[in-house]
C-alpha positions as a LaTeX table, in Angstrom:
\begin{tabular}{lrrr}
\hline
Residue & $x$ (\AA) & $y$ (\AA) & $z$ (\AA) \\
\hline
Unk1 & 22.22 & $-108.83$ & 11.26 \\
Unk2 & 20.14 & $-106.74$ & 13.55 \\
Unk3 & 19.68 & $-107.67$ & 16.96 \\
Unk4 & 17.40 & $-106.38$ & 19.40 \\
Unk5 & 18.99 & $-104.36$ & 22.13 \\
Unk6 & 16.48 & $-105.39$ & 24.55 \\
Unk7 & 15.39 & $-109.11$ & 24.19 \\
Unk8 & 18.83 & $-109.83$ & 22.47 \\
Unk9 & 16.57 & $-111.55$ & 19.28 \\
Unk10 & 17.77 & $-110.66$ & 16.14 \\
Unk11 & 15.54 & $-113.14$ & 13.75 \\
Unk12 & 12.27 & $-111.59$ & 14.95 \\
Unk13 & 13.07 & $-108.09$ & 13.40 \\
Unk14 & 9.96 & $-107.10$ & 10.90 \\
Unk15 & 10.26 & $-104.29$ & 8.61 \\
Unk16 & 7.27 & $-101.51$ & 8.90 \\
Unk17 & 6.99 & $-100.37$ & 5.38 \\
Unk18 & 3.73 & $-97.29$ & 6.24 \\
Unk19 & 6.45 & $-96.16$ & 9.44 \\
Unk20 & 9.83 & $-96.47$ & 7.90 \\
Unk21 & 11.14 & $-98.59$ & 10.70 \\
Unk22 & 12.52 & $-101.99$ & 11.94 \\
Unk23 & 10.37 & $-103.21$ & 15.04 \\
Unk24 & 11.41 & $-106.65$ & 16.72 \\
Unk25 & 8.05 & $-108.45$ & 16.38 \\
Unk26 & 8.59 & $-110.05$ & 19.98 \\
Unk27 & 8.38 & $-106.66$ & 22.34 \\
Unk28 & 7.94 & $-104.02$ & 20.28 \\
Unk29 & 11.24 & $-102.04$ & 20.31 \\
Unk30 & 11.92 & $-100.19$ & 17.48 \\
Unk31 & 15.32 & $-101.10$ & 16.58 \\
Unk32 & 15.73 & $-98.21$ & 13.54 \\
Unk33 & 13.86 & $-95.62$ & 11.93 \\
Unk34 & 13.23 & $-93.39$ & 8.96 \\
Unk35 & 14.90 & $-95.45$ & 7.07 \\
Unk36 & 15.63 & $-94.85$ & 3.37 \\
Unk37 & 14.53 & $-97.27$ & 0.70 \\
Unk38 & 17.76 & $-97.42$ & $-1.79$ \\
Unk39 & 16.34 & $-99.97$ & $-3.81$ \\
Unk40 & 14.44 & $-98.99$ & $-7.41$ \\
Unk41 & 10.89 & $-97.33$ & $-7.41$ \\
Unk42 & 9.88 & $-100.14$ & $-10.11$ \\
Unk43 & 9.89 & $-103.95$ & $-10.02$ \\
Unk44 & 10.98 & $-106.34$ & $-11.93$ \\
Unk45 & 9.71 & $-109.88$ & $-12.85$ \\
Unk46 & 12.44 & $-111.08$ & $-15.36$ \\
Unk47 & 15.90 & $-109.89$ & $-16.77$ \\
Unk48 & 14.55 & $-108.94$ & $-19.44$ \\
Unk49 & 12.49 & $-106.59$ & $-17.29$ \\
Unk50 & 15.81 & $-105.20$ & $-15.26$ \\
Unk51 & 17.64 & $-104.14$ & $-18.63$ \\
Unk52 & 14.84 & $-102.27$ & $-19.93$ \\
Unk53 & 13.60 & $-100.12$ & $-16.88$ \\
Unk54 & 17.25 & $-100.25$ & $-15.18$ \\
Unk55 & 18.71 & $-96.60$ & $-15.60$ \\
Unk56 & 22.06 & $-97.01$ & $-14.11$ \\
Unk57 & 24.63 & $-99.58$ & $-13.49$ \\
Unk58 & 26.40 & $-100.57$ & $-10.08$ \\
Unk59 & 26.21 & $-97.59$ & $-7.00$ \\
Unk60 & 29.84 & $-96.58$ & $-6.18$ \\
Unk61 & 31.89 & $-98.77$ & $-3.96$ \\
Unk62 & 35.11 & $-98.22$ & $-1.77$ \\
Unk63 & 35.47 & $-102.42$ & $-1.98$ \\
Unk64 & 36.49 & $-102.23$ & $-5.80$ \\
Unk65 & 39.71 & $-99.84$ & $-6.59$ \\
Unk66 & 38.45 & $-97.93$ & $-9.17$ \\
Unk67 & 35.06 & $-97.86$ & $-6.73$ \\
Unk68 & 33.07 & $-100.06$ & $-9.45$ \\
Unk69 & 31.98 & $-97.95$ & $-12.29$ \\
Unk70 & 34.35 & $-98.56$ & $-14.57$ \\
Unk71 & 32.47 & $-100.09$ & $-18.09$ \\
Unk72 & 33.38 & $-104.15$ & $-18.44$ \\
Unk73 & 33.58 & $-105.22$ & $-22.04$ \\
Unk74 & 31.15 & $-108.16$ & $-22.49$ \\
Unk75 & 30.23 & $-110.47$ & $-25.08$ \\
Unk76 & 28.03 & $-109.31$ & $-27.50$ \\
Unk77 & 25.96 & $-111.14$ & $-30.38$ \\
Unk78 & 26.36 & $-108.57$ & $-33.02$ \\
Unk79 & 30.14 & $-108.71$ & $-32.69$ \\
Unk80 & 31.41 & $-111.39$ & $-35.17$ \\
Unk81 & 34.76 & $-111.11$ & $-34.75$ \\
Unk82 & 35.47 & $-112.79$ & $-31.53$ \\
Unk83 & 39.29 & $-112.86$ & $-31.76$ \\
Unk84 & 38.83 & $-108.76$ & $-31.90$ \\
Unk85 & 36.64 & $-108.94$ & $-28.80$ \\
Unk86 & 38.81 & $-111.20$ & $-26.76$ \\
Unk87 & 41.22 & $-108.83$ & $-27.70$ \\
Unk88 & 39.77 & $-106.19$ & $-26.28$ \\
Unk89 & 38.61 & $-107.71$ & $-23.11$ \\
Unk90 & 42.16 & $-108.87$ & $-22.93$ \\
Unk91 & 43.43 & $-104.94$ & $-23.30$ \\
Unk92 & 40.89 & $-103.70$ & $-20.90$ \\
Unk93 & 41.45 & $-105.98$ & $-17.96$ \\
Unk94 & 45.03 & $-104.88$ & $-18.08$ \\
Unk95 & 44.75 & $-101.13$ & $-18.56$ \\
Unk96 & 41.74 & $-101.25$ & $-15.52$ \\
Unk97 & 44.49 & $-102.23$ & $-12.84$ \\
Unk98 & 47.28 & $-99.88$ & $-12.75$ \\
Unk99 & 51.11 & $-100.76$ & $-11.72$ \\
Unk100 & 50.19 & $-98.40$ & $-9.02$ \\
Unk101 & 46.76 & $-99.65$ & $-8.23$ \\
Unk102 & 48.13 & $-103.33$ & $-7.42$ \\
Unk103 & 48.65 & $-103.03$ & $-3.85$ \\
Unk104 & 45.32 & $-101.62$ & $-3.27$ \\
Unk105 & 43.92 & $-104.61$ & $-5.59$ \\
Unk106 & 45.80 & $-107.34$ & $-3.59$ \\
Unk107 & 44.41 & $-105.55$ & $-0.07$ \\
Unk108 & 40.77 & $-104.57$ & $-0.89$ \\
Unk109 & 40.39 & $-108.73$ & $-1.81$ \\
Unk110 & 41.95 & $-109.85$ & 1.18 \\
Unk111 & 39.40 & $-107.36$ & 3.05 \\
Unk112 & 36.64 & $-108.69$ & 1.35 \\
Unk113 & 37.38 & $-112.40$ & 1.72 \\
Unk114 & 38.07 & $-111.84$ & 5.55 \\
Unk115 & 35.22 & $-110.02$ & 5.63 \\
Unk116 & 32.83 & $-112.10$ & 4.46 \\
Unk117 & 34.09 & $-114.92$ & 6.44 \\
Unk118 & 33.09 & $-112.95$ & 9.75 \\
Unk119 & 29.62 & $-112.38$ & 8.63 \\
Unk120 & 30.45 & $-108.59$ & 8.29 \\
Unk121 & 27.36 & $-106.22$ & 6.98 \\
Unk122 & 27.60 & $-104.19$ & 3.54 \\
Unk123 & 28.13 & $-100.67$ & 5.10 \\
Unk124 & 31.13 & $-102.29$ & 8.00 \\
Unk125 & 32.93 & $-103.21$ & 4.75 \\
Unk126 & 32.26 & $-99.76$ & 2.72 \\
Unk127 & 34.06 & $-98.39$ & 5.55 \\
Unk128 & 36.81 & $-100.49$ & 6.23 \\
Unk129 & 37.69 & $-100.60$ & 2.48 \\
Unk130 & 37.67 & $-96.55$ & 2.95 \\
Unk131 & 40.09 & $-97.07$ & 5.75 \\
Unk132 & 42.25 & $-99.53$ & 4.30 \\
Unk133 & 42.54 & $-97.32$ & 0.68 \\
Unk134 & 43.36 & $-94.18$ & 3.01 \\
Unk135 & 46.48 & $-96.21$ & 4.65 \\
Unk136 & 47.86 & $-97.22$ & 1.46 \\
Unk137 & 48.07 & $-93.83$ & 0.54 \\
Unk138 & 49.40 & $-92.46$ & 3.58 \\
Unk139 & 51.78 & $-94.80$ & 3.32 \\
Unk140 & 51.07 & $-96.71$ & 6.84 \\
Unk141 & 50.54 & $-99.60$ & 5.30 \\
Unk142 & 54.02 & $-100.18$ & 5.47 \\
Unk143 & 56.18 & $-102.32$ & 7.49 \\
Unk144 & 53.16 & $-103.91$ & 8.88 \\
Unk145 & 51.46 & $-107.39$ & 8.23 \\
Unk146 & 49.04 & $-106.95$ & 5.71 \\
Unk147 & 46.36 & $-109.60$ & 7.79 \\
Unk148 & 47.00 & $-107.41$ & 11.17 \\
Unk149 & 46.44 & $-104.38$ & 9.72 \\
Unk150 & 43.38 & $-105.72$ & 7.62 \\
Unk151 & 41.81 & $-107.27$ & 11.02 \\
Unk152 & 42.50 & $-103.89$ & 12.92 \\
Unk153 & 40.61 & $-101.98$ & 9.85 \\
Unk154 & 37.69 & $-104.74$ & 10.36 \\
Unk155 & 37.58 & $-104.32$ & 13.97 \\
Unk156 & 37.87 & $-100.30$ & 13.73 \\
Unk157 & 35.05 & $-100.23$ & 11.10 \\
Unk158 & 32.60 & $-102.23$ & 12.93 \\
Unk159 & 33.07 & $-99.83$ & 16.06 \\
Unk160 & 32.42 & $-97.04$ & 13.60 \\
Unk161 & 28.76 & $-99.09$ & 12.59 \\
Unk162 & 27.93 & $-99.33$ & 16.02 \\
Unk163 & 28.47 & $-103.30$ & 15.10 \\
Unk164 & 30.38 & $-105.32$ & 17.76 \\
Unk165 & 32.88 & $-107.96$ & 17.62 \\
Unk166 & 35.84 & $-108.66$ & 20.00 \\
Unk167 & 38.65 & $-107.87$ & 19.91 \\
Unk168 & 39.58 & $-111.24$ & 21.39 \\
Unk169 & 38.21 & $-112.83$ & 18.61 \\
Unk170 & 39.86 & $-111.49$ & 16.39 \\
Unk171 & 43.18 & $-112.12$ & 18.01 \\
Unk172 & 42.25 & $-115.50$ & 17.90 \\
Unk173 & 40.99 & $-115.78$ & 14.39 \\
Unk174 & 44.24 & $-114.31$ & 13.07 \\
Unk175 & 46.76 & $-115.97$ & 15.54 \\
Unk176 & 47.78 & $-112.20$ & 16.28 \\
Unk177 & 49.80 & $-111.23$ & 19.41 \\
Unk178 & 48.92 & $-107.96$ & 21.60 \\
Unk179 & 51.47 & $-106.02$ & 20.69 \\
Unk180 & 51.27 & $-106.72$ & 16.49 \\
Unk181 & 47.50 & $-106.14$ & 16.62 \\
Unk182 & 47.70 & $-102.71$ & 18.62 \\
Unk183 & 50.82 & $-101.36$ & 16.29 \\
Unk184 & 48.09 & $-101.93$ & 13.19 \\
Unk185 & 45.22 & $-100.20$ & 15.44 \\
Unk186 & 46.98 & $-97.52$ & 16.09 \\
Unk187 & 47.68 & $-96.67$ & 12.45 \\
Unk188 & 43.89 & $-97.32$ & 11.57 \\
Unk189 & 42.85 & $-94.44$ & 14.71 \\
Unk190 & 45.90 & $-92.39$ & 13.24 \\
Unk191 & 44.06 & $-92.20$ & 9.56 \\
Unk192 & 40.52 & $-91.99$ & 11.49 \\
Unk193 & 40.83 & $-88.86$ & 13.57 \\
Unk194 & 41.66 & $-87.07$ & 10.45 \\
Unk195 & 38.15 & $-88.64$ & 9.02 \\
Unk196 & 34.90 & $-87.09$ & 8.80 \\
Unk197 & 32.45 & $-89.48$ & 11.14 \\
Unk198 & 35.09 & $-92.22$ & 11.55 \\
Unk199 & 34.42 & $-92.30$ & 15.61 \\
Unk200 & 33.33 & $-95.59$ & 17.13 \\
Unk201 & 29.78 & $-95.30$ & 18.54 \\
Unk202 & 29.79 & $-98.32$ & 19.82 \\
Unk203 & 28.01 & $-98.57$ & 23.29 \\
Unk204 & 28.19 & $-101.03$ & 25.91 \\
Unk205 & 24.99 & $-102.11$ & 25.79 \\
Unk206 & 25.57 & $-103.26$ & 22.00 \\
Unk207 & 27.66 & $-106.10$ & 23.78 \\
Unk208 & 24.71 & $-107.44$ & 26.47 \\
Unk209 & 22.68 & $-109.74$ & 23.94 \\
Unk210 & 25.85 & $-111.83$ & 22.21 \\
Unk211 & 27.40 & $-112.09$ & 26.37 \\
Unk212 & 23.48 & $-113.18$ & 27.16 \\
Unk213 & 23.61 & $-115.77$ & 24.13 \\
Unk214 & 27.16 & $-117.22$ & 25.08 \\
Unk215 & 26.24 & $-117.99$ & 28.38 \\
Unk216 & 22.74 & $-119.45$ & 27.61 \\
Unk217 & 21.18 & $-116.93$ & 30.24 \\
Unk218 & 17.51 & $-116.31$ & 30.37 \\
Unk219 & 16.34 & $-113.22$ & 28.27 \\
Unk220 & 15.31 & $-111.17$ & 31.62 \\
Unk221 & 19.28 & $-110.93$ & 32.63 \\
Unk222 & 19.68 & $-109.43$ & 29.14 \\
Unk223 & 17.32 & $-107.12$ & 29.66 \\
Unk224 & 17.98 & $-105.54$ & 33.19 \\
Unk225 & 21.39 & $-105.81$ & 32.77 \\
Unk226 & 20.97 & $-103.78$ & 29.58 \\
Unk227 & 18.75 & $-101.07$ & 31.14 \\
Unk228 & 21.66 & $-100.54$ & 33.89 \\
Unk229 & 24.33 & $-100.46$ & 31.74 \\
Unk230 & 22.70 & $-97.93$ & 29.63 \\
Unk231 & 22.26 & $-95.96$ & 32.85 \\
Unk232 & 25.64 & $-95.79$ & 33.51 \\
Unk233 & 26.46 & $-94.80$ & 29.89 \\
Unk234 & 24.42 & $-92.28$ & 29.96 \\
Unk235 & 25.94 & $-90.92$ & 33.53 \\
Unk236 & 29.23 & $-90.90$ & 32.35 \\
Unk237 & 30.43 & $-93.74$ & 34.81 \\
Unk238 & 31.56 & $-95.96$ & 31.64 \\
Unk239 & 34.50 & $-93.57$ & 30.98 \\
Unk240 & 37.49 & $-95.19$ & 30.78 \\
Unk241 & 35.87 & $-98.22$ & 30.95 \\
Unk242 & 36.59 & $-101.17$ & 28.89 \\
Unk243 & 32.73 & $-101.51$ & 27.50 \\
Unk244 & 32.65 & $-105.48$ & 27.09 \\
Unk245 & 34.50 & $-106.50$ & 30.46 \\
Unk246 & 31.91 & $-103.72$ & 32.06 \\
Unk247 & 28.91 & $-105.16$ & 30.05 \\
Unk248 & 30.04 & $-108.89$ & 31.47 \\
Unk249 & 30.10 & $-108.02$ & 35.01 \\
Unk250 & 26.96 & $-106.42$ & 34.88 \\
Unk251 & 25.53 & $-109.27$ & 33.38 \\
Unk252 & 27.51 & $-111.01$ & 35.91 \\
Unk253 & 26.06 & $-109.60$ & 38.85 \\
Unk254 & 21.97 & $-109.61$ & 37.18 \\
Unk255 & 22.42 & $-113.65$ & 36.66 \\
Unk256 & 23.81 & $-113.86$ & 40.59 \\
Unk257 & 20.56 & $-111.26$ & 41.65 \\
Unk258 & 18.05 & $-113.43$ & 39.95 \\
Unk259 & 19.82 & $-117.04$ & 40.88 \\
Unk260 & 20.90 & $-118.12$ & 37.49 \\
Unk261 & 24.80 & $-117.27$ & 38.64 \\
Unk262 & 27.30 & $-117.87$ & 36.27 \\
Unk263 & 31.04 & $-117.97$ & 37.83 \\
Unk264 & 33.24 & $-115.17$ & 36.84 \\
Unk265 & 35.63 & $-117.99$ & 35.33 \\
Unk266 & 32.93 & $-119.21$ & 32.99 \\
Unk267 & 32.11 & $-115.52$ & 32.42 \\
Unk268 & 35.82 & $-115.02$ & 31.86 \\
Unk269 & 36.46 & $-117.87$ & 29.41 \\
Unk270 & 33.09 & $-117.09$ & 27.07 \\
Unk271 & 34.49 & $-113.63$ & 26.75 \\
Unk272 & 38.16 & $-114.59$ & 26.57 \\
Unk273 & 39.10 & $-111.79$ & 29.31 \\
Unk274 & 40.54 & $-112.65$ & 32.80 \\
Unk275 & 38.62 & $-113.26$ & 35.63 \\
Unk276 & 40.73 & $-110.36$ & 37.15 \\
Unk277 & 39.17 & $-107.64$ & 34.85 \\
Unk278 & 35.46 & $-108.87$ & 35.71 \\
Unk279 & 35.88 & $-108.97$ & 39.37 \\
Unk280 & 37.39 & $-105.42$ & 38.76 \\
Unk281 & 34.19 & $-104.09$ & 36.85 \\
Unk282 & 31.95 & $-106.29$ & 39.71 \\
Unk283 & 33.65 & $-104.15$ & 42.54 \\
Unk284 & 32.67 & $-100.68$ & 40.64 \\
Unk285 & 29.41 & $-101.54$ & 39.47 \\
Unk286 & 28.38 & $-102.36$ & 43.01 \\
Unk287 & 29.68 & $-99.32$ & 44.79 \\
Unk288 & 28.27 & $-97.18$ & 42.26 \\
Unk289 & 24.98 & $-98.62$ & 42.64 \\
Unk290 & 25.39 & $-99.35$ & 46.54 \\
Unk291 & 24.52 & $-102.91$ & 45.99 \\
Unk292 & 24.74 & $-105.67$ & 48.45 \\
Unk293 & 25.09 & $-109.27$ & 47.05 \\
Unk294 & 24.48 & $-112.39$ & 48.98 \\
Unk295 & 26.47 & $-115.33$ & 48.23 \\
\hline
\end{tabular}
């Protein structure tokens, strides 16, 4: 779901079908533009209506192993002989999945089923299933645990769509220690620096609106501490910078400016990060800013 980077509202987003672009209805941001219709130039009003002005079956998919387009037998009422037919929709569900093609089967489900659990757009799943089929092939998909390496690829892929979830969370979802979870990352980064447009464009400011939400903060915290941290960004001064422990000290230190402070252990505990990291972040942010807090 879109969410507006500056209000942190993502049910108020209104499509503009004469501009080509998603506005959030409550201040005006435009959240994307020129985008591309994909859907059919023609509409339909029944099935009936679909089969006769369809032209072409299913778009190609990375989530299916043989990417969707390959032709299922169905039933069919001129067909009489229905032990021939179940017959051959017997043969052809066996000859569609390959010996070879069983490990990708058994992974690309798992991916889908954990992915739709996290709520997890169409295009973050295209591209983890890329990721996922390029590992099997590889052959890094080895000697690792197929759930750690499958939330690595979902975590890595959302990064990619400029779509953030922790990595805490998904630590806890998955009952995953450090040191498991990072082995599978690093084999997802190893088959994405060798991809085309596989680099996380994640920003920090992508991470003010769900902090903002968690702690129940007013919507003007969100906002300022979104136009700083953008600032920063944009300066360089993020670099090196863990981007959600930065994003929660700045929103950290906007709640204590405009006397809705949250502690840095509730901060910490939302977040799942140590109070130690946020205090950290709090130190930089105010000496690169030369600001002087009054507790």
């Amino acid at each position: 779901m879109m969410v507006c980077p500056t209000c942190g509202v993502g049910d108020k987003i209104i499509y503009d079908q004469t501009r080509a672009q998603f506005i959030c209805s409550i201040d005006g941001t435009v959240i994307a533009e020129n985008v591309v219709d994909t859907g059919p130039e023609w509409r339909e009003f029944d099935s009936s209506d679909r089969d006769k002005k369809g032209r072409a079956g299913s778009p190609f998919t990375n989530r299916v192993h043989d990417g969707g387009i390959t032709t299922i037998i169905g039933r069919s009422a001129r067909m009489k002989d229905k032990v021939k037919l179940m017959k051959l929709q017997r043969w052809q569900s066996k000859l569609r999945v390959a010996a070879r093609d069983k490990k990708v089967v058994t992974y690309l489900s798992t991916l889908n089923s954990e992915a739709a659990k996290l709520n997890l757009p169409e295009h973050v799943k295209e591209t983890a299933a890329m990721i996922i089929k390029k590992l099997i092939e590889t052959g890094l998909a080895r000697r690792v645990d197929m759930y750690a390496l499958i939330a690595a690829t979902l975590y890595y892929a959302s990064q990619v769509n400029n779509f953030p979830i922790y990595i805490q969370e998904i630590r806890k979802i998955y009952s995953l220690d450090t040191s498991t979870l990072w082995k599978a990352l690093e084999r997802v980064q190893a088959v994405a620096k060798n991809t085309q447009n596989m680099k996380s464009k994640l920003k920090p400011v992508e991470h003010i609106p769900k902090i903002v939400n968690r702690l129940n903060l007013p919507q003007q915290v969100g906002t300022k501490s979104a136009e700083l941290v953008d600032l920063m960004f944009n300066t360089g001064l993020t670099s090196g910078k863990g981007y959600l422990a930065l994003s929660a000290a700045m929103v950290y230190l906007i709640s204590s400016l405009m006397d809705v402070k949250k502690t840095q252990k509730e901060v910490a505990e939302a977040l799942q990060i140590t109070e130690v990291t946020i205090r950290n972040r709090y130190k930089e942010i105010v000496s690169n800013f030369e600001i002087e807090v009054s507790i």
